[in-house]
PDB file of N, CA, C and O in Angstrom:
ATOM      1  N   UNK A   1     172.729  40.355 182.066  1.00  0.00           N
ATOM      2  CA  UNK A   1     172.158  41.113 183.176  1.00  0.00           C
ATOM      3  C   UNK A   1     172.643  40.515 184.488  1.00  0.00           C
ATOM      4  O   UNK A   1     172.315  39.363 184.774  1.00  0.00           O
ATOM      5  N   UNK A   2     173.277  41.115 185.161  1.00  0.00           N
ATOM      6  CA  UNK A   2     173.144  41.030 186.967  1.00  0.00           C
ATOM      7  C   UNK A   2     172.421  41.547 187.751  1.00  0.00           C
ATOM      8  O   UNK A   2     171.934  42.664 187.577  1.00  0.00           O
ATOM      9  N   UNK A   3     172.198  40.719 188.897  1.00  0.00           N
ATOM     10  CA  UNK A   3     170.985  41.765 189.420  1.00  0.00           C
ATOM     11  C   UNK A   3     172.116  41.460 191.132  1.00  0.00           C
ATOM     12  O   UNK A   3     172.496  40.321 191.402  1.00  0.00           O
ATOM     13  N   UNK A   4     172.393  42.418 191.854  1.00  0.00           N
ATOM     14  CA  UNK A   4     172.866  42.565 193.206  1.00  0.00           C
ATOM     15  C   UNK A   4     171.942  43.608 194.091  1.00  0.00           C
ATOM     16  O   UNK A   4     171.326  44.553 193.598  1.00  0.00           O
ATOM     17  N   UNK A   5     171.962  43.242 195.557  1.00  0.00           N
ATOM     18  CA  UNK A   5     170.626  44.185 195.832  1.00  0.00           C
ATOM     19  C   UNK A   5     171.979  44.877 197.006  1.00  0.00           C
ATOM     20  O   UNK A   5     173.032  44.440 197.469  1.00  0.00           O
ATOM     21  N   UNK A   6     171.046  46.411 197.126  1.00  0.00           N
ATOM     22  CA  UNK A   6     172.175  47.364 197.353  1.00  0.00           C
ATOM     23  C   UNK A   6     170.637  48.262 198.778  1.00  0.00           C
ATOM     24  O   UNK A   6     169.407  48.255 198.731  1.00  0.00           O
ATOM     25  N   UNK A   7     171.484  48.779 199.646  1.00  0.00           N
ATOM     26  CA  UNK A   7     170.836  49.360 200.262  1.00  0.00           C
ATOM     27  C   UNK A   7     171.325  51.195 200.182  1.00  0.00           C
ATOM     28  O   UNK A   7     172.404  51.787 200.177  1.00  0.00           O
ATOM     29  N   UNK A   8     169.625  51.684 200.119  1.00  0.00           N
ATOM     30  CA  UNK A   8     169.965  53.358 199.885  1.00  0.00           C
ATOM     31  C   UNK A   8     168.883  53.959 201.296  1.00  0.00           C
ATOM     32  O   UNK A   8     167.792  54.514 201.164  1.00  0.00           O
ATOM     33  N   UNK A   9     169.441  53.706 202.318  1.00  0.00           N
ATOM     34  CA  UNK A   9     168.853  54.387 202.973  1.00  0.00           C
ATOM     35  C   UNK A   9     169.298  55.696 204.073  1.00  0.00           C
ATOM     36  O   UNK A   9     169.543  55.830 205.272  1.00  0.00           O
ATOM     37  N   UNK A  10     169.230  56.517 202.869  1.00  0.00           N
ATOM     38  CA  UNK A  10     169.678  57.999 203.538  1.00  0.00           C
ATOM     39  C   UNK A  10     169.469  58.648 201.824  1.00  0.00           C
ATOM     40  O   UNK A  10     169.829  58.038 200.817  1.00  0.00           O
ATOM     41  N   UNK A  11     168.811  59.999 201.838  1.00  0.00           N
ATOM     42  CA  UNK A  11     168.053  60.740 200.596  1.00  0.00           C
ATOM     43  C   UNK A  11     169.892  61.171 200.369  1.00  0.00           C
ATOM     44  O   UNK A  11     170.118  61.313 199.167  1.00  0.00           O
ATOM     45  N   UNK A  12     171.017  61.365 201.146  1.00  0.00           N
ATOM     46  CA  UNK A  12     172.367  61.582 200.325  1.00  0.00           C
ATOM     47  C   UNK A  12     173.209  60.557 199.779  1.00  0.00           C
ATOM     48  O   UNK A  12     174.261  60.752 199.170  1.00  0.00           O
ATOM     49  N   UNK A  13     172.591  59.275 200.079  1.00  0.00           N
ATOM     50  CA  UNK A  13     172.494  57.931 199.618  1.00  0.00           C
ATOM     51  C   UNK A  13     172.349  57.762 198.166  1.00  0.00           C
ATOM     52  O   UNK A  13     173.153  57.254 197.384  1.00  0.00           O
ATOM     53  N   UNK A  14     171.166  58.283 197.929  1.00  0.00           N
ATOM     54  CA  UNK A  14     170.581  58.277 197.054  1.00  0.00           C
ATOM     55  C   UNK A  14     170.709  59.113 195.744  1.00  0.00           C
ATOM     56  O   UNK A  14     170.848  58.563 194.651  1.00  0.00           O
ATOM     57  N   UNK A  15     170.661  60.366 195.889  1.00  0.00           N
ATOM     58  CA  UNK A  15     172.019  61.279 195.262  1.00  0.00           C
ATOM     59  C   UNK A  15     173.304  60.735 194.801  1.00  0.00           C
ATOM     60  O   UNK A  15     173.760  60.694 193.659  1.00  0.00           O
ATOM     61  N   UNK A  16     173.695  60.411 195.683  1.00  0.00           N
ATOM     62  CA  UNK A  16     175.114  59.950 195.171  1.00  0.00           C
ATOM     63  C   UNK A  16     175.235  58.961 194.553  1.00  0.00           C
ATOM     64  O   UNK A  16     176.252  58.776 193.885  1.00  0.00           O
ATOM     65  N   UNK A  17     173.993  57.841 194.618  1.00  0.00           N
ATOM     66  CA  UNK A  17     174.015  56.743 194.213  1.00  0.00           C
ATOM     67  C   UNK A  17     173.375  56.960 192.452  1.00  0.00           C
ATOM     68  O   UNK A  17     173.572  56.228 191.482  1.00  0.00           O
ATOM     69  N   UNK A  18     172.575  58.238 192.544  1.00  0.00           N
ATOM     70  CA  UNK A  18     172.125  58.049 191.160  1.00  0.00           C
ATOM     71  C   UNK A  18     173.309  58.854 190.235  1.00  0.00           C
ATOM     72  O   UNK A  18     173.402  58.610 189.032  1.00  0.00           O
ATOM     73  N   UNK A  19     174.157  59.783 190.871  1.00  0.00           N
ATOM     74  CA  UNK A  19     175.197  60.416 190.465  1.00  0.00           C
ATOM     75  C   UNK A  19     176.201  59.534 189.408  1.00  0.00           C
ATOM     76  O   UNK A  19     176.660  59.707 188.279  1.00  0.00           O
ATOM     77  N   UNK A  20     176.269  58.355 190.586  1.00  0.00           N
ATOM     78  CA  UNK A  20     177.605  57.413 190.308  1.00  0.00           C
ATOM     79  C   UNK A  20     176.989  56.406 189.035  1.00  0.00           C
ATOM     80  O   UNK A  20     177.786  55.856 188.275  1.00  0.00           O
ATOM     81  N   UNK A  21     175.730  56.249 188.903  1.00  0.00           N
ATOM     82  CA  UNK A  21     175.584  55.362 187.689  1.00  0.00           C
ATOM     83  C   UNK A  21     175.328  56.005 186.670  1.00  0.00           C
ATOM     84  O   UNK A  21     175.495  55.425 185.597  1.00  0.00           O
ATOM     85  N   UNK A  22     174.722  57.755 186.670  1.00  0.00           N
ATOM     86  CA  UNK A  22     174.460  58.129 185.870  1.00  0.00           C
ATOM     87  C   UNK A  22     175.623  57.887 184.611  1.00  0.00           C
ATOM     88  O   UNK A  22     175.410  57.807 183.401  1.00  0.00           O
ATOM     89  N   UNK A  23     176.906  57.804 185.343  1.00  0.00           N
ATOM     90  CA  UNK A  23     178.476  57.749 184.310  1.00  0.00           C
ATOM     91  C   UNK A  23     178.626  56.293 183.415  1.00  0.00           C
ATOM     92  O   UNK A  23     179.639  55.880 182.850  1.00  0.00           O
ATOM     93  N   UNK A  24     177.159  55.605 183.486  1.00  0.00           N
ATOM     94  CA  UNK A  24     177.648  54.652 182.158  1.00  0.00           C
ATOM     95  C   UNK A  24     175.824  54.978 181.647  1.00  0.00           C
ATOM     96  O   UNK A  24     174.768  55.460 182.057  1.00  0.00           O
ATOM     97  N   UNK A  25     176.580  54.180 180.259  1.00  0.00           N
ATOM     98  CA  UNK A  25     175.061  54.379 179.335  1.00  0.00           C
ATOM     99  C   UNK A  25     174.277  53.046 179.312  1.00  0.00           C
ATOM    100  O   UNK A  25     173.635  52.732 178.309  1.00  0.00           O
ATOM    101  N   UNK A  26     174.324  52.262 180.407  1.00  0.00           N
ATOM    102  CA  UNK A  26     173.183  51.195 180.373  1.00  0.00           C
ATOM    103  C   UNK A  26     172.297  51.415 181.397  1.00  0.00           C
ATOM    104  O   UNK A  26     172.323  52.322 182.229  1.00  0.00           O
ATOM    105  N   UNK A  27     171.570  50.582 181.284  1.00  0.00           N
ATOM    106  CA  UNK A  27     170.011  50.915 181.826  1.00  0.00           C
ATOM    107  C   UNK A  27     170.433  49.724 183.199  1.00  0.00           C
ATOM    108  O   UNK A  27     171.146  48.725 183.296  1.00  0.00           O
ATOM    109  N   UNK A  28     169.521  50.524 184.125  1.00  0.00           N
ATOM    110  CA  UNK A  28     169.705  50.131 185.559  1.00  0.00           C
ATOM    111  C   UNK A  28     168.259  50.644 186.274  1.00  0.00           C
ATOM    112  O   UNK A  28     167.833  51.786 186.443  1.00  0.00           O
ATOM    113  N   UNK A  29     167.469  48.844 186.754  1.00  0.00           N
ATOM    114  CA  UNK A  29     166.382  48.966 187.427  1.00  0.00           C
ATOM    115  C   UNK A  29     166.114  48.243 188.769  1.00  0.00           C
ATOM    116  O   UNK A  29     166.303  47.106 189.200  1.00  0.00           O
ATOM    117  N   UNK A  30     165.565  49.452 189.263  1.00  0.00           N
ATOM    118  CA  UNK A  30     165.638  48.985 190.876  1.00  0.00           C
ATOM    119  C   UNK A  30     164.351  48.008 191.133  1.00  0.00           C
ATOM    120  O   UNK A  30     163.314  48.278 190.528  1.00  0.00           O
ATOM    121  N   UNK A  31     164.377  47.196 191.768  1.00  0.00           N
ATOM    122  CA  UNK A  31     163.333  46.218 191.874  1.00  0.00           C
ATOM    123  C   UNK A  31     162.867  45.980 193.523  1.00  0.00           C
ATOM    124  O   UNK A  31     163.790  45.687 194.283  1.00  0.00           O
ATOM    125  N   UNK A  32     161.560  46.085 194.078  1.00  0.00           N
ATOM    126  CA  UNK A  32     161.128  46.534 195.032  1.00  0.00           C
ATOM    127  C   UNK A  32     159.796  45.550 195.238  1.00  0.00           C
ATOM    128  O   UNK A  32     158.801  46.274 195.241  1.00  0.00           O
ATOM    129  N   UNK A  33     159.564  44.645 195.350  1.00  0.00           N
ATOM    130  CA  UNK A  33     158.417  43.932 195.455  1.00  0.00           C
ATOM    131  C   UNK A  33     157.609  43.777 194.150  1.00  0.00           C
ATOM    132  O   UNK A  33     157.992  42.743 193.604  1.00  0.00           O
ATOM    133  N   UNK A  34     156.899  44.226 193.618  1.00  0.00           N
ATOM    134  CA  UNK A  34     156.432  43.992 192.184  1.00  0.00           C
ATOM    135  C   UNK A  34     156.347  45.333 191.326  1.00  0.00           C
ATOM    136  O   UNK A  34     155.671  45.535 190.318  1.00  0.00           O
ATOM    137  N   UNK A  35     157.296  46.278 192.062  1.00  0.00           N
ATOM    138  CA  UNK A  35     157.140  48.245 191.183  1.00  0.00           C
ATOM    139  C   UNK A  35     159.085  47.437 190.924  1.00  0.00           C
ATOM    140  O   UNK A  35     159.921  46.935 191.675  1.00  0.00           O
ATOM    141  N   UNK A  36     158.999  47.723 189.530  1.00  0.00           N
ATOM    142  CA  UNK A  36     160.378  48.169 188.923  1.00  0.00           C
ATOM    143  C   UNK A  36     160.242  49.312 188.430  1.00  0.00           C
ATOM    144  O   UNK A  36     159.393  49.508 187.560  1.00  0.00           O
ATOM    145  N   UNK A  37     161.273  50.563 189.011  1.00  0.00           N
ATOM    146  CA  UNK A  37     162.113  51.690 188.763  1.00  0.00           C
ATOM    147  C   UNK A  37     163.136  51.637 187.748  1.00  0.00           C
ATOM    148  O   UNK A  37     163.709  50.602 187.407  1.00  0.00           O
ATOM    149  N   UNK A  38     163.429  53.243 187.090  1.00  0.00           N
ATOM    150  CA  UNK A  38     164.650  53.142 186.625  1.00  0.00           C
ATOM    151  C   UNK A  38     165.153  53.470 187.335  1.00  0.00           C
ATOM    152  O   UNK A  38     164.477  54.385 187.804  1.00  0.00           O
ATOM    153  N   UNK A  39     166.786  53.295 188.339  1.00  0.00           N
ATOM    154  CA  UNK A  39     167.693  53.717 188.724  1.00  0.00           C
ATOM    155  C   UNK A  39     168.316  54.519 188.886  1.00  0.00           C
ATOM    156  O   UNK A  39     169.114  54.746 189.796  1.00  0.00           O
ATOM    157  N   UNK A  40     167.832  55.490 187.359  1.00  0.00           N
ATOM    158  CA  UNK A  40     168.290  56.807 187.666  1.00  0.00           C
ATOM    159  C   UNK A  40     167.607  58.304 187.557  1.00  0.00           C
ATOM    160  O   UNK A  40     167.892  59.449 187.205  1.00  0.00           O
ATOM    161  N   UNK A  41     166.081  57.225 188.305  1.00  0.00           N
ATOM    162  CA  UNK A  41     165.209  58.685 188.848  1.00  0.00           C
ATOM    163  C   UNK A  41     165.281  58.445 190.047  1.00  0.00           C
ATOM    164  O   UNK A  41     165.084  57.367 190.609  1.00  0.00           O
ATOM    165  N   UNK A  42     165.648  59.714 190.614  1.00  0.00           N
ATOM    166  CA  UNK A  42     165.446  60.330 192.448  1.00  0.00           C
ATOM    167  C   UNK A  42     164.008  60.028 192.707  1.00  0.00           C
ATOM    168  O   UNK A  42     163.709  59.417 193.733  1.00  0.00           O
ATOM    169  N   UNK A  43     162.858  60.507 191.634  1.00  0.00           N
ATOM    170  CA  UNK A  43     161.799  60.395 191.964  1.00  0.00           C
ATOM    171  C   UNK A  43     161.105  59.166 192.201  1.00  0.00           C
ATOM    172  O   UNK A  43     160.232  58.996 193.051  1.00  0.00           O
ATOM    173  N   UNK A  44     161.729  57.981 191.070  1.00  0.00           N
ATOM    174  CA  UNK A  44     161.094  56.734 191.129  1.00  0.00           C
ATOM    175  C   UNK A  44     161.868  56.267 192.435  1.00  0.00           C
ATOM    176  O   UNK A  44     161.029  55.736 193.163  1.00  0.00           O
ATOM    177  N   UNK A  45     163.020  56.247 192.985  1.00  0.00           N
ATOM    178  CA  UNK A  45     163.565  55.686 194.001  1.00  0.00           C
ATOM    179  C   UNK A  45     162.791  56.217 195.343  1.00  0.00           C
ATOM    180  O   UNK A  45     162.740  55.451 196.306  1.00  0.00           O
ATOM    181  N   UNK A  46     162.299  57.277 195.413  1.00  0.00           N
ATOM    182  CA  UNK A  46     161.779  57.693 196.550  1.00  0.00           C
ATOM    183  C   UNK A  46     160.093  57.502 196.662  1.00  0.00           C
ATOM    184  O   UNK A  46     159.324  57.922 197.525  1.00  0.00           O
ATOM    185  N   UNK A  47     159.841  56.733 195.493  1.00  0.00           N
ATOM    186  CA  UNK A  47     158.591  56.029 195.625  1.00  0.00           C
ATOM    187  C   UNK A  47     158.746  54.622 196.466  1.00  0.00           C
ATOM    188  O   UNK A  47     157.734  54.130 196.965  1.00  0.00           O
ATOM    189  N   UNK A  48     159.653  54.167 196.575  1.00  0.00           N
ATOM    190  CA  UNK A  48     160.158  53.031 197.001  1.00  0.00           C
ATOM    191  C   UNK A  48     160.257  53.108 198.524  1.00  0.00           C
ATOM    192  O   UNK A  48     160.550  54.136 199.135  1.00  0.00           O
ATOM    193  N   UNK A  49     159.960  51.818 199.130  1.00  0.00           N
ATOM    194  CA  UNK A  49     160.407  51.516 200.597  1.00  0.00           C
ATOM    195  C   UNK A  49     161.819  51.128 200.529  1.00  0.00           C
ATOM    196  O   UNK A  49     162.320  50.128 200.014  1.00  0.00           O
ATOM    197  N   UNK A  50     162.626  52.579 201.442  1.00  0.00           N
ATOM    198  CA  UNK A  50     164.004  52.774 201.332  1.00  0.00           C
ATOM    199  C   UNK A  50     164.268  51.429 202.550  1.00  0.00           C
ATOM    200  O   UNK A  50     164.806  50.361 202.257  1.00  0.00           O
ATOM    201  N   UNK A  51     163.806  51.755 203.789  1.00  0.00           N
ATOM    202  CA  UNK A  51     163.985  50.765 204.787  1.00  0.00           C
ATOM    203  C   UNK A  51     164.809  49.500 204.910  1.00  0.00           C
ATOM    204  O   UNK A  51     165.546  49.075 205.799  1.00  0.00           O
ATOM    205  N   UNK A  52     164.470  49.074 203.819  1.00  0.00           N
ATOM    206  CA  UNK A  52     164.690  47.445 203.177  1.00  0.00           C
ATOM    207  C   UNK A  52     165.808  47.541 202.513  1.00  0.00           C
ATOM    208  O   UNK A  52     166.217  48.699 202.599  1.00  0.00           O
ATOM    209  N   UNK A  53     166.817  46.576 201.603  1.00  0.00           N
ATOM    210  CA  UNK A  53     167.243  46.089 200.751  1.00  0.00           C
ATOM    211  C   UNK A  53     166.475  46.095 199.498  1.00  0.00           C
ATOM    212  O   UNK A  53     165.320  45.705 199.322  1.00  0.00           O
ATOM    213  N   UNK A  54     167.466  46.700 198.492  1.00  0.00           N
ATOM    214  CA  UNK A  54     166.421  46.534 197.210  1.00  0.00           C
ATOM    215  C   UNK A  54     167.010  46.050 195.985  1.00  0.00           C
ATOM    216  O   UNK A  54     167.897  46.846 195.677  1.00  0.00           O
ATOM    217  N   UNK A  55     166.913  44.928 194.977  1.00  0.00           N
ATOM    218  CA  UNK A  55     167.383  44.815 193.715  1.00  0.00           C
ATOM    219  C   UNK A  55     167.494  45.490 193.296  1.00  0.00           C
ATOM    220  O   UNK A  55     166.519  46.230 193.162  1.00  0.00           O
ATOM    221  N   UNK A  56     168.794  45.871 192.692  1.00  0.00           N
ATOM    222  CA  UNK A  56     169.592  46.469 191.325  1.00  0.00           C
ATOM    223  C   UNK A  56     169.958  45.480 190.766  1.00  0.00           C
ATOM    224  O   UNK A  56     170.632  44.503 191.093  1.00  0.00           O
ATOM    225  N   UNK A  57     169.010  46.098 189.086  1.00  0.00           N
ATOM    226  CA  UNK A  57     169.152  44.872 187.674  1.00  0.00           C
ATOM    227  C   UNK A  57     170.759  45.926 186.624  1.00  0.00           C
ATOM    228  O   UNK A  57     170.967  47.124 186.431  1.00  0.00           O
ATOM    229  N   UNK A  58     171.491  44.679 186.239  1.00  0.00           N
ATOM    230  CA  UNK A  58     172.155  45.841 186.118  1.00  0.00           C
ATOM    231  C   UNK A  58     172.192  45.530 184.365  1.00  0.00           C
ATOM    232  O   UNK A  58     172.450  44.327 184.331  1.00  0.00           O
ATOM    233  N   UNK A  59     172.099  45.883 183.299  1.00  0.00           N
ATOM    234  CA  UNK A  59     171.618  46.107 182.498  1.00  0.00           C
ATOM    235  C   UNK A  59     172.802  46.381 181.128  1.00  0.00           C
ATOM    236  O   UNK A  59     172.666  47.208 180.226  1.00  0.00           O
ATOM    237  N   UNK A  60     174.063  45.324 181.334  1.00  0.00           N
ATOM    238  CA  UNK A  60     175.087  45.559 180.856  1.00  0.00           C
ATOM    239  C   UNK A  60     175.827  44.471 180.648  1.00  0.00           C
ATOM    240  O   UNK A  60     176.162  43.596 181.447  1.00  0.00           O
ATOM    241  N   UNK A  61     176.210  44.674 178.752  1.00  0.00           N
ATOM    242  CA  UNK A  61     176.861  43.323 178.793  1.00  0.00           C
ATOM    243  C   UNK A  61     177.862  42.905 179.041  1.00  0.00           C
ATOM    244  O   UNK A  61     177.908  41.941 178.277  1.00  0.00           O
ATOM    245  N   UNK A  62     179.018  42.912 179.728  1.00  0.00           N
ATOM    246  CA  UNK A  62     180.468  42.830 180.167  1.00  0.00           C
ATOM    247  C   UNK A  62     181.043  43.400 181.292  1.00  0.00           C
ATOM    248  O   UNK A  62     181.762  42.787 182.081  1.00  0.00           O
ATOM    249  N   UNK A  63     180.687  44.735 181.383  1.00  0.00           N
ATOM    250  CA  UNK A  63     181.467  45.875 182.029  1.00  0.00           C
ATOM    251  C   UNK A  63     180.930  45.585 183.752  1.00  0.00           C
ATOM    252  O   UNK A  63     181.245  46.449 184.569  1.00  0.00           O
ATOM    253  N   UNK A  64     180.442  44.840 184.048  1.00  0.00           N
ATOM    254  CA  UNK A  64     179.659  44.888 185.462  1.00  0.00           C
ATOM    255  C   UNK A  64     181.196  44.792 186.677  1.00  0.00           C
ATOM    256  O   UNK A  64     181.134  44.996 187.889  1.00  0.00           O
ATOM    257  N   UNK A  65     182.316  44.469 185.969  1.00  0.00           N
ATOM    258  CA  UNK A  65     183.189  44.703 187.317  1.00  0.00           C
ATOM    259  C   UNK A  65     183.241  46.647 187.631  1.00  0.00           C
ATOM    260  O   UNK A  65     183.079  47.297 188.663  1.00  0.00           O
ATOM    261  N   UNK A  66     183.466  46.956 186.556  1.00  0.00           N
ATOM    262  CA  UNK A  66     183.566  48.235 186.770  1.00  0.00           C
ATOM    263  C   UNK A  66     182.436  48.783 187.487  1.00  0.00           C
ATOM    264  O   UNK A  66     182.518  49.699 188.305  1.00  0.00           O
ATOM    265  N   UNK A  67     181.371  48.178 187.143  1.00  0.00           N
ATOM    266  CA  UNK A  67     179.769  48.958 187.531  1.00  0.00           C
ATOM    267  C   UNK A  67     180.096  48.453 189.628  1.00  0.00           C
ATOM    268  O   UNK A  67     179.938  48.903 190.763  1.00  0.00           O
ATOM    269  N   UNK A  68     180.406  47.744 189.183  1.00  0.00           N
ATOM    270  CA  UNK A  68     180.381  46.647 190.925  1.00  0.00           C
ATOM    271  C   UNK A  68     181.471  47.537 191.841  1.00  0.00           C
ATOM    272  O   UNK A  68     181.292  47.700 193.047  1.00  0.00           O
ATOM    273  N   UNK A  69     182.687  48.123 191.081  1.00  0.00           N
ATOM    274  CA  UNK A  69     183.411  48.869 191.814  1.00  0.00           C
ATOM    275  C   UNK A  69     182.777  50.059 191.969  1.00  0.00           C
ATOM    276  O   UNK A  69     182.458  50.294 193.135  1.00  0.00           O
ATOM    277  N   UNK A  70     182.491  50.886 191.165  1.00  0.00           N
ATOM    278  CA  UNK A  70     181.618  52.039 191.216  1.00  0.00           C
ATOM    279  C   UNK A  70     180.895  52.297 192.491  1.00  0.00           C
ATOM    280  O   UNK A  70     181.230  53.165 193.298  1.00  0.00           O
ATOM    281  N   UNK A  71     179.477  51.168 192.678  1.00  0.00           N
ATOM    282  CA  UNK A  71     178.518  50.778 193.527  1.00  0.00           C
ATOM    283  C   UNK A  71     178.776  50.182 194.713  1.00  0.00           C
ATOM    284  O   UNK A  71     177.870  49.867 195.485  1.00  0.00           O
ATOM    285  N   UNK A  72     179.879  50.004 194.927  1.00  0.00           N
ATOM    286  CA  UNK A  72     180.713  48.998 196.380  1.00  0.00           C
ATOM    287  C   UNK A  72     179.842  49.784 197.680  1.00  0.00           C
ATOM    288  O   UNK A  72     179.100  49.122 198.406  1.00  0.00           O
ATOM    289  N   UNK A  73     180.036  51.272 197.868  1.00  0.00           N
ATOM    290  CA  UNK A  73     179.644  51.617 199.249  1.00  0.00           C
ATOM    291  C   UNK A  73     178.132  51.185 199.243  1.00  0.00           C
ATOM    292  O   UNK A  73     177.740  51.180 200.409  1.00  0.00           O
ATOM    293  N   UNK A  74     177.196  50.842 198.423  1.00  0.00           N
ATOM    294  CA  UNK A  74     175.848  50.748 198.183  1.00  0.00           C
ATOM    295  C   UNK A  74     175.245  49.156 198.671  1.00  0.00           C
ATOM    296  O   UNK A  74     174.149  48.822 199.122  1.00  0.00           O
ATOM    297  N   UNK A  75     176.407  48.421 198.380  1.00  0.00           N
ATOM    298  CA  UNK A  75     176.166  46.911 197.935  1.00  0.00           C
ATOM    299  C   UNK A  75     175.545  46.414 199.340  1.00  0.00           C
ATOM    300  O   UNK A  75     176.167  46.843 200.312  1.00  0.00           O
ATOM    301  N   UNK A  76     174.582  45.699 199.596  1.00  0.00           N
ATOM    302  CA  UNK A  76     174.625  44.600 200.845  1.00  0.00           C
ATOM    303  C   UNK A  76     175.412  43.277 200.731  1.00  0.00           C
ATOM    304  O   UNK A  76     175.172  42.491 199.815  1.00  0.00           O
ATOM    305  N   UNK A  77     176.295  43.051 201.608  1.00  0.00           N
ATOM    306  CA  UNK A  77     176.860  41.764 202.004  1.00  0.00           C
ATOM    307  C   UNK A  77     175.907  40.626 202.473  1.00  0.00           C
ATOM    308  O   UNK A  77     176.367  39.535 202.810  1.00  0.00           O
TER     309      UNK A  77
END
């Protein structure tokens, strides 16, 4: 597991962001103070305080360069 925290703040952010992971089959949870989400509900993400920076757990055993290129416009530095 990796966990990198990624900022989604804009609802076309967010879309696109659940778009782009929907394309692998591991599990991906957003982590927000003590509520963990899955990653690839619109609905659970917009329960969330977008405002902030938020953990992404990423839920995969090897492949995380690919997942990391995927997710680049998302990532916080």
């Amino acid at each position: 597991m990796k966990t990198v925290q990624i900022s989604l703040n804009s609802i076309d952010k967010v879309k696109s962001f659940v778009n782009s992971i929907s394309q692998f089959d591991y599990d991906f949870d957003l982590i927000s103070g003590r509520y963990v989400i899955d990653a690839k509900s619109i609905m659970g993400i917009f329960s969330l305080d977008l405002s902030k920076p938020i953990d992404l757990a990423i839920h995969s055993g090897d492949n995380t360069d690919e997942i990391l290129e995927v997710i680049k416009p998302y990532l916080v530095d």
